[in-house]
N, C-alpha and C positions, 0 to 999 in steps of 0.2 A: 896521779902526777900533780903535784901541787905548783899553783899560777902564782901569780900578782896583777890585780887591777891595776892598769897606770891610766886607763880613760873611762870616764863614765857617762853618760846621757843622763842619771837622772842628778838633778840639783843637788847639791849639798852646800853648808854652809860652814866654810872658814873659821876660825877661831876671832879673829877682826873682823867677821861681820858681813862679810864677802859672797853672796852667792854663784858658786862655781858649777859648768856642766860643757862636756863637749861635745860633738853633732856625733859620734859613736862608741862604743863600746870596743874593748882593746885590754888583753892581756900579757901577760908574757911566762912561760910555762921556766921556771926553776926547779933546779936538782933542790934533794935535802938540805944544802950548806946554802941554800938562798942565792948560788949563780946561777946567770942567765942561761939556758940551754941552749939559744940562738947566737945571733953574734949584729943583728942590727934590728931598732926600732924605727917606722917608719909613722911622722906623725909627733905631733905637742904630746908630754904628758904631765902632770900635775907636780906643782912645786914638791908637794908632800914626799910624793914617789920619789923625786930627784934627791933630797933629802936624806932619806931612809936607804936609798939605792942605789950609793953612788954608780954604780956598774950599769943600774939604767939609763942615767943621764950619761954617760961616756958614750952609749950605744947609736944617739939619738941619730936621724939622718936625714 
C-alpha cells in the first residue's frame, strides 16, 4: 500500500537554505491515483507536501 511522508524527524534542507525537521515521523497511506485513503490529518505538515498534495492540506486539523 503506497504512503506519503508529510512529517519527518530527520533534518532536511529547503532549496533557500532553510533547515527543516519535526518532533515526529507521520504518514498518510494513498490509493494508486495519489488520494488520501483517510479523511483527516492531525498535526503541521511540510510546505512541500501541501504543495504537491493539495488534498493533504485540505485534510489538516
Amino acid at each position: 500500500m503506497p504512503a506519503v511522508i508529510v512529517r519527518e524527524h530527520k533534518p532536511w534542507r529547503r532549496k533557500d537554505g532553510v533547515y527543516m525537521y519535526f518532533e515526529d515521523n507521520a504518514g498518510v497511506i494513498v490509493n494508486p491515483n495519489g488520494e488520501m485513503k483517510g479523511s483527516a490529518i492531525i498535526g503541521p505538515i511540510c510546505k512541500e507536501c501541501a504543495d504537491l498534495w493539495a488534498s493533504a492540506a485540505k485534510a489538516i486539523v
